[in-house]
FIVODREN-324871 format. One record per residue (C-alpha): residue number from 1; residue in one letter; x, y, z. Coordinates in nm, 4 decimals. Example, Ala and Ser with C-alpha at 12.3 -4.5 7.8 and 13.67 -1.06 7.14 Angstrom:
residues 2
num  residu  x  y  z
1  A  1.2300  -0.4500  0.7800;
2  S  1.3670  -0.1060  0.7140;
//
This chain:
residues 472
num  residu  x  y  z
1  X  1.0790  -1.5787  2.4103;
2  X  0.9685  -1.3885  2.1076;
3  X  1.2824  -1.1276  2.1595;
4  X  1.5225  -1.4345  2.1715;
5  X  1.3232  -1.5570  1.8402;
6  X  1.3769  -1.3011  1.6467;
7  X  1.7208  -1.2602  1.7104;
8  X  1.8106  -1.5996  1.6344;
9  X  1.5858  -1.5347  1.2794;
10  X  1.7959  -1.2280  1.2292;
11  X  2.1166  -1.4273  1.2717;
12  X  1.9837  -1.6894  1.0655;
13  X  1.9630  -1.4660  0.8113;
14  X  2.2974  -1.2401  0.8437;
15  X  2.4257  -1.6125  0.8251;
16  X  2.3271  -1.6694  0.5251;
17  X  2.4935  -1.3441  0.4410;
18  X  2.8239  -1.4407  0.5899;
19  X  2.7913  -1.7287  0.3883;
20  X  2.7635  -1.5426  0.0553;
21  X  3.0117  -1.2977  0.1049;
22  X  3.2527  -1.5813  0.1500;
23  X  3.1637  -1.6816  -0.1876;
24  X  3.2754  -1.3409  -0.3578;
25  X  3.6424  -1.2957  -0.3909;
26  X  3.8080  -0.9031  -0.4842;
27  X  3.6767  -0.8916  -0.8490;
28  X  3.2987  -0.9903  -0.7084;
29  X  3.3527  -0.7287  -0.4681;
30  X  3.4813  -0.4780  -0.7215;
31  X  3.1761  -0.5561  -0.9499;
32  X  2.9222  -0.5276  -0.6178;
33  X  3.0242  -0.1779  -0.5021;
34  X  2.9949  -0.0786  -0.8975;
35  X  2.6220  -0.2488  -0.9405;
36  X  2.5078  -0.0567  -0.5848;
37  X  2.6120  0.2855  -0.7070;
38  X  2.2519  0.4334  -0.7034;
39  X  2.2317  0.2770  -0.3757;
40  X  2.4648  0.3496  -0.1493;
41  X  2.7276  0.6777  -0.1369;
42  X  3.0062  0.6570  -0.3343;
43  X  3.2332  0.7376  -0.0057;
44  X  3.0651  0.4922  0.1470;
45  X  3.1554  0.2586  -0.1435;
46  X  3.4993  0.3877  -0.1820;
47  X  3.5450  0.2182  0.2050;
48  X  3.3851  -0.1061  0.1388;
49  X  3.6023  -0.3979  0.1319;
50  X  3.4194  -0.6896  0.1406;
51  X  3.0928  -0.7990  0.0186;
52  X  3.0001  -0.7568  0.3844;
53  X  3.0685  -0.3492  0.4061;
54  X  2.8054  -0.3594  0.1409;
55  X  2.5075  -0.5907  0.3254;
56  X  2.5702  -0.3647  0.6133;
57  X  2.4900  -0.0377  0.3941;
58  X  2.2410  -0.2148  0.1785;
59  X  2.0324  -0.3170  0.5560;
60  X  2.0692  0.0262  0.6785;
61  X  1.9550  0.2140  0.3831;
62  X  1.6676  0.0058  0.3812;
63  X  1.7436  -0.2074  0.0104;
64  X  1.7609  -0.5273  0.1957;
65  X  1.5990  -0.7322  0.4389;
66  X  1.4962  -1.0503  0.5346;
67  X  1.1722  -0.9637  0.4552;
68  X  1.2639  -0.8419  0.0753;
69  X  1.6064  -0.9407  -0.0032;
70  X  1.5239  -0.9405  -0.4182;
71  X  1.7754  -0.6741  -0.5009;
72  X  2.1084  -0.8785  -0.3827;
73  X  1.9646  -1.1719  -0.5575;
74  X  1.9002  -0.9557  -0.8964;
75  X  2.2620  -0.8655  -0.8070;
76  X  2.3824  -1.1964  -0.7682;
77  X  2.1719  -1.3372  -1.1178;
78  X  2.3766  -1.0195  -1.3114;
79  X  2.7250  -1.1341  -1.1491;
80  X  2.6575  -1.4869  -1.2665;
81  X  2.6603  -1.6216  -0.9043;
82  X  2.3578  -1.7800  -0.9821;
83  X  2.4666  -2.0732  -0.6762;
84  X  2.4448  -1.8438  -0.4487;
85  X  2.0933  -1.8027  -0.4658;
86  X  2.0444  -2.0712  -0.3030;
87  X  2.1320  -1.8617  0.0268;
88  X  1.8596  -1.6436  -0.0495;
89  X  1.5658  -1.9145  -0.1262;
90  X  1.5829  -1.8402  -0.5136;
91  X  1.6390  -2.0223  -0.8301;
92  X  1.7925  -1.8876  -1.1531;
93  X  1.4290  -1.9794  -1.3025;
94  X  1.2699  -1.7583  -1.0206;
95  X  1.4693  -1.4648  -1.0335;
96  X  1.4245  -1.4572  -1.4217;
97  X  1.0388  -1.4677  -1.3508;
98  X  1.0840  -1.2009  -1.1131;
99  X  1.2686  -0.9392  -1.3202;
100  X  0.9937  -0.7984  -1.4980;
101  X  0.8169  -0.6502  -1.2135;
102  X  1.1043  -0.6240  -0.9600;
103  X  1.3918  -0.5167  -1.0752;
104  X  1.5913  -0.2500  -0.9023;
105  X  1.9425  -0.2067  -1.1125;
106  X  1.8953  0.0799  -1.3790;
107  X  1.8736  0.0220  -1.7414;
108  X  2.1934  0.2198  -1.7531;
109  X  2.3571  0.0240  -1.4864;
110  X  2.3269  -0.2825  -1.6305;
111  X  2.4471  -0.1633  -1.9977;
112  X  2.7629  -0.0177  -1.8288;
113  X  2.8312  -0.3874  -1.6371;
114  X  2.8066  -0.5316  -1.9596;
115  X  3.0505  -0.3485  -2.1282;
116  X  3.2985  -0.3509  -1.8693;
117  X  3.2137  -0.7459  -1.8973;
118  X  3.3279  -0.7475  -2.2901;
119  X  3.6143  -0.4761  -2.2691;
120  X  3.9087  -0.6979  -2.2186;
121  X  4.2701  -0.5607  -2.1315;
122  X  4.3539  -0.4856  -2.4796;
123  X  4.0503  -0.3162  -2.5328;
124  X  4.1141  -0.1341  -2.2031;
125  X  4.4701  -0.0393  -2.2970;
126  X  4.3290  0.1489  -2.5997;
127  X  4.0468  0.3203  -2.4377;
128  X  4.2711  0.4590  -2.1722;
129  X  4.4759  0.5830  -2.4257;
130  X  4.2449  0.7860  -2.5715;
131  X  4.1095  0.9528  -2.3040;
132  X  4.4488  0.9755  -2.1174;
133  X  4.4575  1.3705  -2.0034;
134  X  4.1190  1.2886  -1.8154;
135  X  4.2356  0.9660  -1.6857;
136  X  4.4145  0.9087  -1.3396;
137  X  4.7941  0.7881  -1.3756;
138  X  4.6815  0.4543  -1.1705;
139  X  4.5953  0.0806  -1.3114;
140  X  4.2609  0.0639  -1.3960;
141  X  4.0266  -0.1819  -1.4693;
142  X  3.7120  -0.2000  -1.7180;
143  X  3.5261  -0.1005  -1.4533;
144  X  3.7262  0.1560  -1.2722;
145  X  3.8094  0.3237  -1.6442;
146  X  3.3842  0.3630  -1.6312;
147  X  3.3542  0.5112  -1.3054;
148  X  3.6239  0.7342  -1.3710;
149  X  3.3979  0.8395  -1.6605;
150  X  3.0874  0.9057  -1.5021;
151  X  3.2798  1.0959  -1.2209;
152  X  3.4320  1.3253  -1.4700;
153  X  3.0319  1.3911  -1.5850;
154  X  3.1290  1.2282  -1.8784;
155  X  2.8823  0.9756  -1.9640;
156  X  2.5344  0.9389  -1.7604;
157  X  2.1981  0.7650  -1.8373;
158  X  2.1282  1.0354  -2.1241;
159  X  2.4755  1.0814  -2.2085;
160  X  2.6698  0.7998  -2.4152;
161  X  2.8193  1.0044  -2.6781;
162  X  3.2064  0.9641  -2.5227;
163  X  3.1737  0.6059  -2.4642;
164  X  2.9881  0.5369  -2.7643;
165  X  3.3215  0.6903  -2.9819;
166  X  3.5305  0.4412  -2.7605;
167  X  3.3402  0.1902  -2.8559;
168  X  3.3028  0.2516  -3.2111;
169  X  3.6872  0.3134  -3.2674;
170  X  3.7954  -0.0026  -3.0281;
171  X  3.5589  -0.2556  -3.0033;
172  X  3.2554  -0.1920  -3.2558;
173  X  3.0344  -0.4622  -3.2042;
174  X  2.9818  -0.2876  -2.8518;
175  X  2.7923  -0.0288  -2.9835;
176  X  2.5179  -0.2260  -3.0597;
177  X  2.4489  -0.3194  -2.6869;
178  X  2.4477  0.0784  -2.6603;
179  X  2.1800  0.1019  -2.9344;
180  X  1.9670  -0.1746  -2.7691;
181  X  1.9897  -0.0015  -2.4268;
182  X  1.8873  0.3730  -2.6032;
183  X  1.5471  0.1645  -2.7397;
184  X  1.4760  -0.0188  -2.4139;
185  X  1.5332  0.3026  -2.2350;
186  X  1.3105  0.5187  -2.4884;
187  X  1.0365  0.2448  -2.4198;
188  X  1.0977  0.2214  -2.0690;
189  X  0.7393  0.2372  -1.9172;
190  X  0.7231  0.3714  -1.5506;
191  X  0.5232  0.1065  -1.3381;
192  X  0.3907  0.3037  -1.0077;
193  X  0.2663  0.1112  -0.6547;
194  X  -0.1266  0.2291  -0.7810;
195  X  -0.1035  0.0669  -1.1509;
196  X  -0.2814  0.1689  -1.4202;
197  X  -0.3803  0.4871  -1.2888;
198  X  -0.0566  0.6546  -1.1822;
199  X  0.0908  0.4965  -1.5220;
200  X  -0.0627  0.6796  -1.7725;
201  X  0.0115  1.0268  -1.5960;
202  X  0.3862  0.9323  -1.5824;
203  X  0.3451  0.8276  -1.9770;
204  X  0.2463  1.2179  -2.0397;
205  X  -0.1412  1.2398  -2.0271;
206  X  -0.2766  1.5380  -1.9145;
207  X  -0.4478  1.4301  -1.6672;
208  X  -0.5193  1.5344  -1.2344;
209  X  -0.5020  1.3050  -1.0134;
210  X  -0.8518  1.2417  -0.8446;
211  X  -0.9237  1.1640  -0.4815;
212  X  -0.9768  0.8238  -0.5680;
213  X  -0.6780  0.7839  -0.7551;
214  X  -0.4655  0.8665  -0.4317;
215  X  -0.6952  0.6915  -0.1730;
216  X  -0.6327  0.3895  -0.4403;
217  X  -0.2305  0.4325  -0.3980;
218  X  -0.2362  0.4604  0.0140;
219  X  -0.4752  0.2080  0.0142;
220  X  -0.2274  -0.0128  -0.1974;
221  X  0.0655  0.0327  0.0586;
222  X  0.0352  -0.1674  0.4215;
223  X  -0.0086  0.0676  0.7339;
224  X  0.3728  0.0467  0.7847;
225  X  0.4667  0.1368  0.4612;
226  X  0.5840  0.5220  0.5361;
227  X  0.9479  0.6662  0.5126;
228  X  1.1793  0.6732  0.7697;
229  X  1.1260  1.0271  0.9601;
230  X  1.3921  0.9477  1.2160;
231  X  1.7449  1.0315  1.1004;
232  X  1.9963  1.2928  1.2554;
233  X  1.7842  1.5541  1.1207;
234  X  1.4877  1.6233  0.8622;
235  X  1.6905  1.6974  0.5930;
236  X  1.7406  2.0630  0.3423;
237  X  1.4425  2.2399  0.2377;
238  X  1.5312  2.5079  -0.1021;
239  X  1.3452  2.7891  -0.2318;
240  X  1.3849  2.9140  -0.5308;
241  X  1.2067  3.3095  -0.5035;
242  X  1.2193  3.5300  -0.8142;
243  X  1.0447  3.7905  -0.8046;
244  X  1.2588  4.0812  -1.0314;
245  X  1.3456  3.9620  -1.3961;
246  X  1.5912  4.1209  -1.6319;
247  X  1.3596  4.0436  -1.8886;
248  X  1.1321  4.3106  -2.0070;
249  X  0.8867  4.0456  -2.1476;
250  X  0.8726  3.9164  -1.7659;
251  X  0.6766  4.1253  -1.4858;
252  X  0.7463  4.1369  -1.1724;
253  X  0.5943  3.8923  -0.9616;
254  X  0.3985  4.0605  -0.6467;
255  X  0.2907  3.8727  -0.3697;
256  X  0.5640  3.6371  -0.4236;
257  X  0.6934  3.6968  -0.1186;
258  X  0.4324  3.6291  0.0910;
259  X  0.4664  3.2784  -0.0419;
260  X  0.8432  3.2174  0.0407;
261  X  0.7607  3.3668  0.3558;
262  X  0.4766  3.1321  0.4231;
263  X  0.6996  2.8213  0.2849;
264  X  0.9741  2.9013  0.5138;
265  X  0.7752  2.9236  0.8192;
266  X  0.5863  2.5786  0.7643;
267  X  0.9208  2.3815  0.6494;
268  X  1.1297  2.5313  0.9282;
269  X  0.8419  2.4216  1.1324;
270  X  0.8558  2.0978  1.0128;
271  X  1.2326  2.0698  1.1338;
272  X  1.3743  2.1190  0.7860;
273  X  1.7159  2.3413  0.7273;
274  X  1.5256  2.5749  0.4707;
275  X  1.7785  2.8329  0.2549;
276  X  1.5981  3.0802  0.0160;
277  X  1.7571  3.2218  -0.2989;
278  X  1.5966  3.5647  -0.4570;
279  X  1.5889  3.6323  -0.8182;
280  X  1.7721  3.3272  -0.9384;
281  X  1.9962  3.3650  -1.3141;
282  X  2.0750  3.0424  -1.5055;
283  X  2.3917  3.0341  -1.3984;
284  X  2.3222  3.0788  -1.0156;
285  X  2.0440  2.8070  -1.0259;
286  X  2.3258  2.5287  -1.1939;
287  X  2.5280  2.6241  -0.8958;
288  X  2.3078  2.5847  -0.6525;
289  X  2.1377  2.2626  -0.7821;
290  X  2.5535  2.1243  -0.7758;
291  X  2.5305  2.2292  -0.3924;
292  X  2.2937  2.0375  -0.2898;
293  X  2.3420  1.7777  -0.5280;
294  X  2.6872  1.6930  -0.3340;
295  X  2.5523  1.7600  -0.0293;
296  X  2.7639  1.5154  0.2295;
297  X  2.5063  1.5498  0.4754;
298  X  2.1873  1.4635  0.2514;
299  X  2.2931  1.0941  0.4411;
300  X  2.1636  1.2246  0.7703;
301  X  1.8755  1.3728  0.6670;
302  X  1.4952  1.1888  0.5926;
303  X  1.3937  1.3955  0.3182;
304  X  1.4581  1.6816  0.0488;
305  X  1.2158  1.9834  -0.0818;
306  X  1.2934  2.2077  -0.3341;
307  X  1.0577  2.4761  -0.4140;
308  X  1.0558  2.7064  -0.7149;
309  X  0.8164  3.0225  -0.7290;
310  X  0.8440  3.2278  -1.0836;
311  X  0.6726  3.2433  -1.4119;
312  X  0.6508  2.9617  -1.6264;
313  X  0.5360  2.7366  -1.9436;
314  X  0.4653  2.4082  -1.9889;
315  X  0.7352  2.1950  -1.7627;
316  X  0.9681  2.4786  -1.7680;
317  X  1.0193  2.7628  -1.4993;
318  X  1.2198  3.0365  -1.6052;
319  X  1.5364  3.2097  -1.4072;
320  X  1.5099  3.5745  -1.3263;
321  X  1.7725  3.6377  -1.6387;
322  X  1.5303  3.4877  -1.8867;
323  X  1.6575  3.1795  -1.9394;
324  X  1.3239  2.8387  -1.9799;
325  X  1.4626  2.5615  -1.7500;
326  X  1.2720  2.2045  -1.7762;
327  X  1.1769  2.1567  -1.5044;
328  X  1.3445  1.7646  -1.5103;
329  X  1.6628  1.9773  -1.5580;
330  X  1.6039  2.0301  -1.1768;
331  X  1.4697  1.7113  -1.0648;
332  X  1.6846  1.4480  -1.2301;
333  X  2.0768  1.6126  -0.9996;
334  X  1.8809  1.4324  -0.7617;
335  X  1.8407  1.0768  -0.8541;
336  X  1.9966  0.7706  -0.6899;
337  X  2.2891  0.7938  -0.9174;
338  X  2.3440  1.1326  -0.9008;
339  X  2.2469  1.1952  -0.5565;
340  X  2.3207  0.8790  -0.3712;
341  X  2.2936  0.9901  -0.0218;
342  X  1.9275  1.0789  -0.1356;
343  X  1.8863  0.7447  -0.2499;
344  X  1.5357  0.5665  -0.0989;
345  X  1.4696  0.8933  0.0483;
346  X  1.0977  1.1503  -0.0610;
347  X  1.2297  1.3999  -0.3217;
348  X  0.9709  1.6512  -0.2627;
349  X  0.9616  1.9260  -0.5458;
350  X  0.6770  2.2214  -0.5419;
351  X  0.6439  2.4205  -0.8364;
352  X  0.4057  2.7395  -0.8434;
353  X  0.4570  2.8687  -1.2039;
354  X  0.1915  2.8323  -1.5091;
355  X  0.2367  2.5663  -1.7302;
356  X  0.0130  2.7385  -1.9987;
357  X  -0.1320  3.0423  -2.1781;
358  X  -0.2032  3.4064  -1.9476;
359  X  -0.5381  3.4200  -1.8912;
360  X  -0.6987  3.7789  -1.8341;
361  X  -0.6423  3.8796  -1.4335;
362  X  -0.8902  4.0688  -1.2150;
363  X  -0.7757  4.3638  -1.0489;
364  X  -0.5563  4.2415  -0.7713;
365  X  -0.4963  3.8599  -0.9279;
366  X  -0.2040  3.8078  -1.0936;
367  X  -0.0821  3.4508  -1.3102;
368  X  0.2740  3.3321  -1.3317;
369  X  0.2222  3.2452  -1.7138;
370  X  0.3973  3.3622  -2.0322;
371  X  0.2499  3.2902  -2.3209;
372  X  0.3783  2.9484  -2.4706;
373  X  0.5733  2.8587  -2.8584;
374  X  0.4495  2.5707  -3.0757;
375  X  0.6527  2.3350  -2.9114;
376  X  0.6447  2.2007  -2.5517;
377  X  0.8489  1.9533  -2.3222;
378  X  0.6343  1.6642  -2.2241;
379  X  0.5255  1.6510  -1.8430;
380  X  0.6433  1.3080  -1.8469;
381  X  1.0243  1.4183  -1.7838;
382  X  1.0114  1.6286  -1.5304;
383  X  0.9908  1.3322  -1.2867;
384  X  1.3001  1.1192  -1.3213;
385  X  1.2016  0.7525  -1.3842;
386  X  1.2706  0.6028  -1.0668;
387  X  1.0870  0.5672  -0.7376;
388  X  1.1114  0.8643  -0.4339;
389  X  0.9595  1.1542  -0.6289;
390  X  0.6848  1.3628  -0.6035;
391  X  0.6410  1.7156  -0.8224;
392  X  0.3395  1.9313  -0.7443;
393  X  0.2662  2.1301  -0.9631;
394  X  0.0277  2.4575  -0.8906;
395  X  -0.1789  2.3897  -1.2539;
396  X  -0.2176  2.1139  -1.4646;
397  X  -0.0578  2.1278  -1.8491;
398  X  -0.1545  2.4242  -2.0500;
399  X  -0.3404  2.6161  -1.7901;
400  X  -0.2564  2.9449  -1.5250;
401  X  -0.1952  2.9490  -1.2218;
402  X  -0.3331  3.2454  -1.0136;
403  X  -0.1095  3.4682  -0.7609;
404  X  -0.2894  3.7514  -0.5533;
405  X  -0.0901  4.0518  -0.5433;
406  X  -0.0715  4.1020  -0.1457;
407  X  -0.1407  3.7377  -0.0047;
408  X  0.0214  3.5223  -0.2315;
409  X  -0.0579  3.2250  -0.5021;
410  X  -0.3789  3.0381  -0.4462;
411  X  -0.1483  2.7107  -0.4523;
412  X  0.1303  2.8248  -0.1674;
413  X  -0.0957  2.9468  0.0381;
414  X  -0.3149  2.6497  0.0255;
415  X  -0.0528  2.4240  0.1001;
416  X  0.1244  2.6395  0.3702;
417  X  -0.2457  2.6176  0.5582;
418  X  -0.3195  2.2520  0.4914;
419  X  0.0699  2.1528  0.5472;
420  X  0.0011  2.3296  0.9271;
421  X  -0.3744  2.2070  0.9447;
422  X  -0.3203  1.8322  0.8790;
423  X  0.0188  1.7379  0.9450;
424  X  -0.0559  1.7594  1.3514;
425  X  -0.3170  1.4856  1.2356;
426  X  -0.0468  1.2345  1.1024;
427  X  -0.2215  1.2866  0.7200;
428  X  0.0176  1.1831  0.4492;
429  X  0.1195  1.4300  0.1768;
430  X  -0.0726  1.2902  -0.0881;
431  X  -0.4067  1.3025  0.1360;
432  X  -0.2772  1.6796  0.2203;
433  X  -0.2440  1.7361  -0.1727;
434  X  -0.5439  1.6333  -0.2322;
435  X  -0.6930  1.8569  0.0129;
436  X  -0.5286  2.1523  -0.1719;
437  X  -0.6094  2.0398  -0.5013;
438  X  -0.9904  2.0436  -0.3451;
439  X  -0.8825  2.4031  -0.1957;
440  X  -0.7845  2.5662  -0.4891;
441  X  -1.0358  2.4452  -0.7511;
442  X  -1.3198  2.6010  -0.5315;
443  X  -1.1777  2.9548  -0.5413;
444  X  -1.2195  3.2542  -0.8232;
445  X  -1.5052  3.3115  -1.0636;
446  X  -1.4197  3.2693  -1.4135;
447  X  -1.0661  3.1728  -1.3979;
448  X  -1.0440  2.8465  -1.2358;
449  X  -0.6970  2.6286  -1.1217;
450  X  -0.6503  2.2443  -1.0896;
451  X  -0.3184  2.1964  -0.9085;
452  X  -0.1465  1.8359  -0.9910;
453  X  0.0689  1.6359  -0.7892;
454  X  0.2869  1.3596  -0.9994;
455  X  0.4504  1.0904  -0.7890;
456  X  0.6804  0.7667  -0.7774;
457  X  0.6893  0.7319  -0.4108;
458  X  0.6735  0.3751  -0.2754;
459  X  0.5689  0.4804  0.0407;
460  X  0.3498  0.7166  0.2788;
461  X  0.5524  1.1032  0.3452;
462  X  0.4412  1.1241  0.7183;
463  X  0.6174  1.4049  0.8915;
464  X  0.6550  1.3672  1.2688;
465  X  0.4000  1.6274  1.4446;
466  X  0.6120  1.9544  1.5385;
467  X  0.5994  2.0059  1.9522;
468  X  0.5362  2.3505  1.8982;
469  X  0.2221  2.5311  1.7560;
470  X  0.3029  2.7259  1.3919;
471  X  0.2815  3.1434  1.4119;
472  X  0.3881  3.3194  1.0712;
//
């Protein structure tokens, strides 16, 4: 009886789907698959015909439910179908009241709906013709002529300056909903499951996250509440190992590889594809973050970890040729809208590089720190605003971090040991962070290390307990 039940409340539901889609003719459709860009794959929305094709996605990723079915009705309140929310148990009123807190559609997503909203064919007509040699030879429509542009890597979330010419040379008065989205955006303040605490870290204090602060978060999220762990496979784990530099300012890093050994045993272990890269240039890492970035298969996997071992300052790594990277250069190819088959999925990124000024080794201790300028990138963008990430960090802002010559960084290792110790006891990964940050503040005499996990997750990162025991 209770099977039969919740079928027929399933149904009930996916009826009241059916009914909505028959509500939304081509141009709804057209303006559906645009909104759900950071959601779903753009092949995936490339195939989509019907508002339908797009439920189905929206269910399987996880975005929609019967449970929480907010997002198509924020989707629905920005199309102006505001009498279809009736389907959905919502007022106008409602979703209004809900927006605040709720809201899933990017900042950027929204500004680029409403221009394509106000750019009529005229408008259109002249926009095409002035970026004609990057433009495809087929009709286009306001919003087609915008997804051709963010294709092309032409305009993203930071990046208006192309459209914001268009604008100013064709329709003007457009440029001030551009101006109003750069201040919303620039005020933008990052709301995390755990509140106030989480906040302030993600607003740039420089501050660790305490035991209570994570036992606070998990204790905030229901017992289900954990990413899915059971896709085709476990997903692509990266590491980024630089151990030579070109650089005469930049020693060579000893014990290094101990560390990518260590990481590649434990993720491999945990059923990840793991690929390591050795004394990464610039150029190498922008190719290899574009990789992964397009990865097709990143849809059949459950999660992503990308680990960088080399020296450091404060949220930059460097590249064996020299070159400071901020660290949100790396982090943000894999957001929803860059990344889509990512999209809902743990973006797991482990950094073990100072973030400070060189403090005086011992004999065999080593620290991956160069000695910082005047100026320094806040650690509030190296985590893209949006939910799924976590950055760990071996130090926290302005400090060392400590690498032993012949058995690697206090960090790595501490991980690598607590990653095998707890995982066979279903712990989460911020419960096994917080066992390493407890780890590694206990060791050396004089120099002591804080490590310092920042998150956005939404959920519990539970990896399924390997059959087999771990040997390195």
């Amino acid at each position: 009886m209770t099977s039969n039940s919740d079928d027929n409340h399933t149904e009930s539901f996916r009826g009241r789907l059916l009914k909505i889609d028959s509500n939304l003719g081509d141009r709804e459709v057209e303006q559906l698959k645009f909104l759900c860009r950071d959601f779903i794959s753009h092949k995936k929305l490339e195939g989509s015909s019907s508002a339908m094709d797009i439920f189905e996605y929206l269910l399987a990723e996880e975005w929609l439910s019967e449970e929480d079915h907010f997002l198509l009705a924020e989707l629905l309140y920005i199309m102006k179908q505001s009498s279809l929310l009736k389907h959905l148990c919502y007022t106008k009123k409602q979703v209004e009241s809900l927006l605040p807190t709720q809201k899933k559609i990017s900042l950027f997503r929204n500004l680029l709906y409403e221009l394509s909203e106000n750019i009529d064919s005229e408008h259109l007509k002249s926009m095409i013709f002035l970026q004609r040699e990057s433009m495809p030879k087929t009709q286009l429509t306001s919003i087609s002529f915008l997804v051709c542009l963010e294709k092309q890597a032409l305009i993203d979330e930071n990046n208006l300056t192309v459209l914001e010419d268009l604008c100013k040379k064709v329709v003007p008065h457009l440029t001030r909903k551009i101006e109003k989205y750069k201040r919303e955006k620039a005020a933008q303040v990052v709301k995390s499951p755990i509140g106030e605490g989480t906040e302030s870290l993600l607003q740039g204090e420089e501050e660790v996250f305490s035991h209570s602060n994570v036992k606070q978060f998990l204790g905030a999220l229901p017992e289900a509440a954990m990413y899915r762990m059971d896709r085709k496979f476990r997903g692509h784990c990266v590491i980024i190992n630089n151990h030579t530099f070109t650089s005469t300012f930049l020693r060579e890093r000893e014990g290094t590889n101990k560390d990518a050994e260590c990481l590649e045993s434990v993720f491999k272990w945990l059923g990840f594809s793991v690929t390591t890269y050795v004394d990464v240039t610039k150029e190498h890492l922008e190719k290899i973050l574009q990789e992964y970035k397009s990865c097709e298969d990143h849809n059949d996997g459950d999660c992503f970890v990308f680990c960088v071992l080399t020296h450091g300052k404060f949220g930059t790594v460097y590249s064996s040729d020299g070159f400071l990277i901020p660290i949100r250069n790396i982090t943000s190819h894999f957001t929803a809208q860059q990344c889509p088959g990512l999209a809902t999925k743990p973006k797991l990124f482990f950094i073990q590089a100072c973030q400070g000024e060189e403090i005086q080794p011992s004999i065999l201790i080593d620290a991956d720190a160069i000695n910082p300028e005047s100026t320094s990138p806040s650690l509030q963008d190296s985590v893209p605003v949006e939910a799924d990430f976590l950055l760990g960090l071996a130090t926290v802002p302005g400090y060392v971090s400590f690498r032993n010559t012949k058995e690697g960084s206090w960090y790595i290792q501490s991980l690598y040991n607590h990653l095998k110790d707890l995982v066979p006891r279903r712990e989460d990964i911020l419960s096994i962070l917080t066992a390493v940050n407890d780890d590694v503040s206990r060791r050396g005499g004089t120099g002591k290390q804080m490590p310092q996990p920042v998150f956005t997750l939404r959920k519990k990162v539970v990896f399924p307990v390997p059959q087999k025991k771990l040997s390195l």
